[in-house]
KOLVORO-10919 format. One record per atom (N, C-alpha, C): x, y, z; residue number from 1; residue in three letters; chain; atom name. Coordinates in steps of 0.001 Angstrom, whole numbers. Atoms other than C-alpha are relative to their C-alpha. Layout:
<recs>
REC       x       y       z num residu chaine atome
REC       X       Y       Z NUM    Ala      A    CA
...
</recs>
This chain:
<recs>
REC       x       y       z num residu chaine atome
REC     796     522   -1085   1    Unk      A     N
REC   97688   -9385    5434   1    Unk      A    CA
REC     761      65    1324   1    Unk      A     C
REC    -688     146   -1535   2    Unk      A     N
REC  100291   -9331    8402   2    Unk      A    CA
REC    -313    1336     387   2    Unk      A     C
REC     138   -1426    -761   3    Unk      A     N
REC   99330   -5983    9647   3    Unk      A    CA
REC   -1369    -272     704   3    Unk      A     C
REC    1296     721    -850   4    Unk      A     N
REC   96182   -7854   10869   4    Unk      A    CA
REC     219    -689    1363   4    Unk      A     C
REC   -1460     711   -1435   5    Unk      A     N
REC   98926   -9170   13381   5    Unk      A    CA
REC     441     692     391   5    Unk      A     C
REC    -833    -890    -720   6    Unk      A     N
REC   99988   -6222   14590   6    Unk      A    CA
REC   -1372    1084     525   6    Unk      A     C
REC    1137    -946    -712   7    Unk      A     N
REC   98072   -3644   17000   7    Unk      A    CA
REC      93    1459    -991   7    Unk      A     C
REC     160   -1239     833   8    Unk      A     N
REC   97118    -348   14939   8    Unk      A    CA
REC     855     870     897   8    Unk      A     C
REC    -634    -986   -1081   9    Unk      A     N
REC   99581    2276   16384   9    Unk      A    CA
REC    -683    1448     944   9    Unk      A     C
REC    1129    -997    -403  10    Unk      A     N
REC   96539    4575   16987  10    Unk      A    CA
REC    -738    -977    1665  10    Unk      A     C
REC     832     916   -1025  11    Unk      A     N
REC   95298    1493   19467  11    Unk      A    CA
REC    -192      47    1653  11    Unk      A     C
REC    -442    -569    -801  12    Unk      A     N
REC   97220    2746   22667  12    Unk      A    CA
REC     412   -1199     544  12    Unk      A     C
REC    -579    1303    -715  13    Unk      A     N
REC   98386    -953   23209  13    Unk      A    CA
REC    1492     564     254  13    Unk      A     C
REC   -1504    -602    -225  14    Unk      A     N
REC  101740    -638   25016  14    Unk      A    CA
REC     721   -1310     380  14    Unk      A     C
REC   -1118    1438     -14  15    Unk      A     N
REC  104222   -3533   24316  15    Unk      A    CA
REC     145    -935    1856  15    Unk      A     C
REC    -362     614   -1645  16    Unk      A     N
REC  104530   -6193   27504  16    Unk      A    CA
REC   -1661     316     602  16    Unk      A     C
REC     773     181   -1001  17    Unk      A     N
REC  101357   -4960   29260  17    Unk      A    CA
REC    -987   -1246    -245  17    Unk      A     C
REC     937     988     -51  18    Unk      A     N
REC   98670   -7342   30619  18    Unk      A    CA
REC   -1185     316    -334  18    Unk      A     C
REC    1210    -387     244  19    Unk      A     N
REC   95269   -7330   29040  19    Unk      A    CA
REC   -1227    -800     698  19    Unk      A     C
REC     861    1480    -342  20    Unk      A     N
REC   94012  -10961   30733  20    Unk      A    CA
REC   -1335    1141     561  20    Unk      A     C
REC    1263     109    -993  21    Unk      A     N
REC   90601  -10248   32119  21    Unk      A    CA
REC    -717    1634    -615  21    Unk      A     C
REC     611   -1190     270  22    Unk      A     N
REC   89817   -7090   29918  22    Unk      A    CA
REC   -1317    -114    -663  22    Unk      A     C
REC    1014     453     872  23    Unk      A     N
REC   86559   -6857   28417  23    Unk      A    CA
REC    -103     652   -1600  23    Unk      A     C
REC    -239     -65     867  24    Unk      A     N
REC   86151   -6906   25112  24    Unk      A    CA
REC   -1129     253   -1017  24    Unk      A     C
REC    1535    -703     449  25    Unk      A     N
REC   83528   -4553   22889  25    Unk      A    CA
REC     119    -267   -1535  25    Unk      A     C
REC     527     111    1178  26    Unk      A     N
REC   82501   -5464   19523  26    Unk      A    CA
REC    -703    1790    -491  26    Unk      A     C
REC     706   -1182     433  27    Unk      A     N
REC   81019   -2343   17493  27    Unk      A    CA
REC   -1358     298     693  27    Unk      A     C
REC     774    -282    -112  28    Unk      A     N
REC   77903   -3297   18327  28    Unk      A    CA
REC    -703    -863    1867  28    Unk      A     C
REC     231     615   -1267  29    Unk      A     N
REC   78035   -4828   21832  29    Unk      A    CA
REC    1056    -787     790  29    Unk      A     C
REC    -557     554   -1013  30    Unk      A     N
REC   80030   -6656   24775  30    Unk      A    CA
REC     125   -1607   -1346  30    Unk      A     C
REC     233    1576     205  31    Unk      A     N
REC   81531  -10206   23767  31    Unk      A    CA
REC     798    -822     582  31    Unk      A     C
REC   -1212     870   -1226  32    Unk      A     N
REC   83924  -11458   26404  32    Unk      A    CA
REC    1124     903     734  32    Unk      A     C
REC   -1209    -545    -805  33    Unk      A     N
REC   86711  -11106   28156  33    Unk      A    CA
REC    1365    -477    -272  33    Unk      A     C
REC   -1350      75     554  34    Unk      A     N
REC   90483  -11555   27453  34    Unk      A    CA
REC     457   -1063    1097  34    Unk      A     C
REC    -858    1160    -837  35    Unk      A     N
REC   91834  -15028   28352  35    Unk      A    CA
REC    1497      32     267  35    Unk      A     C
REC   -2116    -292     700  36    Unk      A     N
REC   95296  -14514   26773  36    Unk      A    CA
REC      95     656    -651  36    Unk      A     C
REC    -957    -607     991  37    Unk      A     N
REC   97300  -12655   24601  37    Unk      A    CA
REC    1281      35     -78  37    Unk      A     C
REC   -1182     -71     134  38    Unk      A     N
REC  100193  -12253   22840  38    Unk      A    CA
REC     458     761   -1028  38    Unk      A     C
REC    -356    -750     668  39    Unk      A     N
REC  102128   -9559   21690  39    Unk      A    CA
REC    1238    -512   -1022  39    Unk      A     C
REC   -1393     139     895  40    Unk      A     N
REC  104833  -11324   19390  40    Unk      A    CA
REC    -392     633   -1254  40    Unk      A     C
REC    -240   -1349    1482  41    Unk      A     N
REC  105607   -8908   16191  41    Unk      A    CA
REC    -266   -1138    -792  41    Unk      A     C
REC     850     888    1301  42    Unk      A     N
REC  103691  -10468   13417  42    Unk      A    CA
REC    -922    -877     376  42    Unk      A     C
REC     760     843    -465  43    Unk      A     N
REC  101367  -12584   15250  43    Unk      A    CA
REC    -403      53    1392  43    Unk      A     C
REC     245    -603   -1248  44    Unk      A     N
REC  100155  -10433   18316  44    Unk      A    CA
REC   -1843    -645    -560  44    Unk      A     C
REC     910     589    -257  45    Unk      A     N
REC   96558  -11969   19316  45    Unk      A    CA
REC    -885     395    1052  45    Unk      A     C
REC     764     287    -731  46    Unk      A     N
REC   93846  -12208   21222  46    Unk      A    CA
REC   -1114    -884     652  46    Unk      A     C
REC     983    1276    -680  47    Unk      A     N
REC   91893  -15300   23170  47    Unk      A    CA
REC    -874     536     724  47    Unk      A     C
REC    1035    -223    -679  48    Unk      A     N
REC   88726  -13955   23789  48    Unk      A    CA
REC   -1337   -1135     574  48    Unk      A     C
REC     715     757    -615  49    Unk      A     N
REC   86415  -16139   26392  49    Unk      A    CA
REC   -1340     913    -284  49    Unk      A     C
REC    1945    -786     128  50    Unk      A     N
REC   82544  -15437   25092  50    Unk      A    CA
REC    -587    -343    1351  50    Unk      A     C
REC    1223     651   -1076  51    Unk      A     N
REC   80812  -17197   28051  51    Unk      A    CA
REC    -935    -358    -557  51    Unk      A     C
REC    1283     516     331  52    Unk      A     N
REC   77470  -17728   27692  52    Unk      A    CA
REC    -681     767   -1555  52    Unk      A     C
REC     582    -553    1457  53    Unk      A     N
REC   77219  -15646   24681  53    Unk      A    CA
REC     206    -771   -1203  53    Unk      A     C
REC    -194    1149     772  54    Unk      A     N
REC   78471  -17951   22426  54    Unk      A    CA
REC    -167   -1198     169  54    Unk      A     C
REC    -106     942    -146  55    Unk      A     N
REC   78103  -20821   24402  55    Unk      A    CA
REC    1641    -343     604  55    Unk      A     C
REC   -1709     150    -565  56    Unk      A     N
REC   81686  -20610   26328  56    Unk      A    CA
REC     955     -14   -1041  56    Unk      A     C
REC    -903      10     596  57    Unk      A     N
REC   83142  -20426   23205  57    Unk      A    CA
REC    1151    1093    -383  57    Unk      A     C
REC   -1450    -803     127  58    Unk      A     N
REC   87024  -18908   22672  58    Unk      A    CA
REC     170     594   -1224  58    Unk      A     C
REC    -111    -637    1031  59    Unk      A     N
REC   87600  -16639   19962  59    Unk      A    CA
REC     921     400    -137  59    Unk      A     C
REC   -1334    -542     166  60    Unk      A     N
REC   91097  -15798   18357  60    Unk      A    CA
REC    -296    1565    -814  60    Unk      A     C
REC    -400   -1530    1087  61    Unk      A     N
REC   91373  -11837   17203  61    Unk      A    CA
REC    1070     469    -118  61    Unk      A     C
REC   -1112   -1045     286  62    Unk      A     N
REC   93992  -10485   15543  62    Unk      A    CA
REC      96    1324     567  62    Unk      A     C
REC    -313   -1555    -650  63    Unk      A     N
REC   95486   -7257   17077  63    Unk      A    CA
REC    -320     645    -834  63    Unk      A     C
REC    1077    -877     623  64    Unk      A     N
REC   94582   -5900   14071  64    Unk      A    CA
REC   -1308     641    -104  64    Unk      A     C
REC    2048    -545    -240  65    Unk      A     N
REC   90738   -5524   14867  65    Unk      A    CA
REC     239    1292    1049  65    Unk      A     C
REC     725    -466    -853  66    Unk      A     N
REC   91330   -3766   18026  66    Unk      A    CA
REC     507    1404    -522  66    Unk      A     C
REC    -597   -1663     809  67    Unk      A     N
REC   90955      48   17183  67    Unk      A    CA
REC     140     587    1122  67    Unk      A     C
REC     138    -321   -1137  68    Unk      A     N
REC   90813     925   20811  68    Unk      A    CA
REC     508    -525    1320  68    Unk      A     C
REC    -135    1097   -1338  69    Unk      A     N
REC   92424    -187   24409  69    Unk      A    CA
REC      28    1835    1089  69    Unk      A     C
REC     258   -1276   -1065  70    Unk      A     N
REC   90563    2161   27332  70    Unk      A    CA
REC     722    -487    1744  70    Unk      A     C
REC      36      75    -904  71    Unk      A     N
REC   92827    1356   30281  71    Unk      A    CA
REC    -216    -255    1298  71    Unk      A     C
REC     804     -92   -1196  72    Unk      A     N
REC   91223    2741   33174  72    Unk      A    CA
REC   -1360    -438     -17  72    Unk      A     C
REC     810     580    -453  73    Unk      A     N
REC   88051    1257   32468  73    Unk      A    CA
REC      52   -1781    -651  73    Unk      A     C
REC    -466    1409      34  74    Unk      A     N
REC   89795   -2275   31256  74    Unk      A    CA
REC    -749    -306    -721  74    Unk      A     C
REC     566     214    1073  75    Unk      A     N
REC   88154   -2376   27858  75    Unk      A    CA
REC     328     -19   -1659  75    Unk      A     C
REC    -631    -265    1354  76    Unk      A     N
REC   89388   -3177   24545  76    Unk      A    CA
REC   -1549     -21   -1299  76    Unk      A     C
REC    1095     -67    1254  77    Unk      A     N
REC   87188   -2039   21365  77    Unk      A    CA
REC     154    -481   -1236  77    Unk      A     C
REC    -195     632    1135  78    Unk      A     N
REC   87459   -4123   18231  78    Unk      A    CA
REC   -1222     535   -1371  78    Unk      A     C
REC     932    -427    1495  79    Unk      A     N
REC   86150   -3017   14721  79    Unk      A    CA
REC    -465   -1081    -690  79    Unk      A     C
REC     489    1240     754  80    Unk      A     N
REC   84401   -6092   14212  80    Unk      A    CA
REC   -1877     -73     603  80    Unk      A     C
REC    1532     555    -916  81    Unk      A     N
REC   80232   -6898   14937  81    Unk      A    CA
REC     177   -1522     544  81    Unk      A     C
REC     -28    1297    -675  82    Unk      A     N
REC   79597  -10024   17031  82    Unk      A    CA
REC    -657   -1047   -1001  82    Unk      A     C
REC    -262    1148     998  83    Unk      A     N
REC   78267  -11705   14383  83    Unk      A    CA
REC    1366    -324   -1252  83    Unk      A     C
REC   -1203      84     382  84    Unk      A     N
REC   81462  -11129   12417  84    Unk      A    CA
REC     981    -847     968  84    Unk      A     C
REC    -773    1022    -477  85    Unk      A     N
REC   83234  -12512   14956  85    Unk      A    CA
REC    -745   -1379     563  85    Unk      A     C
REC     890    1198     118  86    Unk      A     N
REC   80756  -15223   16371  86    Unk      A    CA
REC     220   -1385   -1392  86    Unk      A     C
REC     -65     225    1364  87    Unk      A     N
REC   81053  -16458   12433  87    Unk      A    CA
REC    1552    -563    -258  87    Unk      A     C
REC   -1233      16     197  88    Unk      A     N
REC   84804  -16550   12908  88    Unk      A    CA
REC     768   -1727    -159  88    Unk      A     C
REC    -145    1234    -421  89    Unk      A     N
REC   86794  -20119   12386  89    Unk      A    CA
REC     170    -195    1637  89    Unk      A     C
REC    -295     319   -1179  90    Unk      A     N
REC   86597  -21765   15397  90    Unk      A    CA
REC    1463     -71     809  90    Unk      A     C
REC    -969     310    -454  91    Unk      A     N
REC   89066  -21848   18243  91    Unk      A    CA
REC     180   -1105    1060  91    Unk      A     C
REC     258    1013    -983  92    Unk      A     N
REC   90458  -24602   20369  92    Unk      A    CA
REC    1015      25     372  92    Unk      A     C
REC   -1219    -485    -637  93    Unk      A     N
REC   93550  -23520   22518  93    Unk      A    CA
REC    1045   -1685    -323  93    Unk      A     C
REC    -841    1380     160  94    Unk      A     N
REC   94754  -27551   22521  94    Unk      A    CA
REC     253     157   -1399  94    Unk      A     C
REC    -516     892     926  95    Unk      A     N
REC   95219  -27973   19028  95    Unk      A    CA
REC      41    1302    -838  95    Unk      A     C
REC    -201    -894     317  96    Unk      A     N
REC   95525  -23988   17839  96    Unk      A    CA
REC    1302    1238      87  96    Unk      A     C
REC   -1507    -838    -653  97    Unk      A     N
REC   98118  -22055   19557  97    Unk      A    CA
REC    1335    -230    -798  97    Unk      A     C
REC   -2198     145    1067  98    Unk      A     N
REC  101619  -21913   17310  98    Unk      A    CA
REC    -472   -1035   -1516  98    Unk      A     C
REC      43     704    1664  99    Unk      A     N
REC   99736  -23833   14130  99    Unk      A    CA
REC    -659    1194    -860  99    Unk      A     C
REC    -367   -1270    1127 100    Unk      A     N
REC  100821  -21412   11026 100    Unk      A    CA
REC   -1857    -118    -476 100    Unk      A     C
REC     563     328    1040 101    Unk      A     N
REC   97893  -22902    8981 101    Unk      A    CA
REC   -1611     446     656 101    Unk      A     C
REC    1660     -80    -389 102    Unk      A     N
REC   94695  -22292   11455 102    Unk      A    CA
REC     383    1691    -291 102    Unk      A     C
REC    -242   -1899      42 103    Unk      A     N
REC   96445  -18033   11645 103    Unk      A    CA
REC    -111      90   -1027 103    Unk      A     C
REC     -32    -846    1557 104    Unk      A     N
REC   96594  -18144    8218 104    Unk      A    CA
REC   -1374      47    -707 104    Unk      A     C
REC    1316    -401     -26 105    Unk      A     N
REC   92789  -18864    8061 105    Unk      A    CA
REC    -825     984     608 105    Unk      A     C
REC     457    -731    -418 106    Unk      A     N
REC   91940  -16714   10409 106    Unk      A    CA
REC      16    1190     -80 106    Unk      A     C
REC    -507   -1062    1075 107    Unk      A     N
REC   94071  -14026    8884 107    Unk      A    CA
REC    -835     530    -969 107    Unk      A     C
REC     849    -424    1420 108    Unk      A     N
REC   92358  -14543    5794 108    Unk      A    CA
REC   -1395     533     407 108    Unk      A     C
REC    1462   -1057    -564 109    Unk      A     N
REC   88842  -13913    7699 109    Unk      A    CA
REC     164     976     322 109    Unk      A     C
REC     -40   -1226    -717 110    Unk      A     N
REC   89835  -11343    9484 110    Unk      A    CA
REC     376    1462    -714 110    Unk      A     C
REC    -292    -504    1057 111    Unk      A     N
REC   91431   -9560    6450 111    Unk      A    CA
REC    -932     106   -1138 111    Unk      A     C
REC     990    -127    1087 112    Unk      A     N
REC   88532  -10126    4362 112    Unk      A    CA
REC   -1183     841     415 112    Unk      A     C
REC    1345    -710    -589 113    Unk      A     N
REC   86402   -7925    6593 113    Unk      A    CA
REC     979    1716     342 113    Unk      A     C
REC    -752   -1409    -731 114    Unk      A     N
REC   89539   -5203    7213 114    Unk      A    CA
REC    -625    1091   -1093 114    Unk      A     C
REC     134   -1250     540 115    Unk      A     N
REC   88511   -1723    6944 115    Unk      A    CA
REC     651    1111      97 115    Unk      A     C
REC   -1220    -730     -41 116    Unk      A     N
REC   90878     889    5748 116    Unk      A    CA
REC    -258    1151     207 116    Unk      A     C
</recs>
């Protein structure tokens, strides 16, 4: 499961850069924009802000999902549908961030949908 924590090397993520404010494409549509991230080795992330699509709600993705990062038009593509992620455990930056036990759920979702 930790490779769900790491960006696919096909992804074109490049260590250190900033993604804040990228938008962020589901297979089958738009579902936010990039609050945060973090590239630490084994537990690289993503805090995606839905807005009104979810109801303002924050969504954690593993670097693993994203199969895609386009740069120049500031768009990362994730191999997930929005109800896949929508569906996802919830996130709540206060009481989520650095606890092993919510990543290791979310892991497990996110791993139970990986496609090889």
């Amino acid at each position: 499961m930790s490779d769900i924590w790491g960006y696919q090397p096909t992804s074109g993520y490049i260590a250190g850069a900033s993604l804040i404010g990228y938008k962020v494409e589901a297979t089958d549509g738009s579902i936010g924009k990039v609050d945060r991230h973090s590239d630490e080795v084994g537990a690289s992330y993503l805090v995606v802000d839905t807005g009104v699509w979810i109801f303002g709600k924050h969504v954690l993705l593993p670097a693993g999902t994203v199969s895609r990062i386009d740069d120049a038009e500031e768009k990362i593509y994730v191999e997930r549908t929005k109800v896949e992620i929508k569906d996802a455990p919830e996130f709540d930056k206060d009481k989520h961030l650095g606890d092993a036990g919510y990543h290791e759920q979310v892991g497990a979702y996110y791993a139970g949908w990986h496609r090889a």
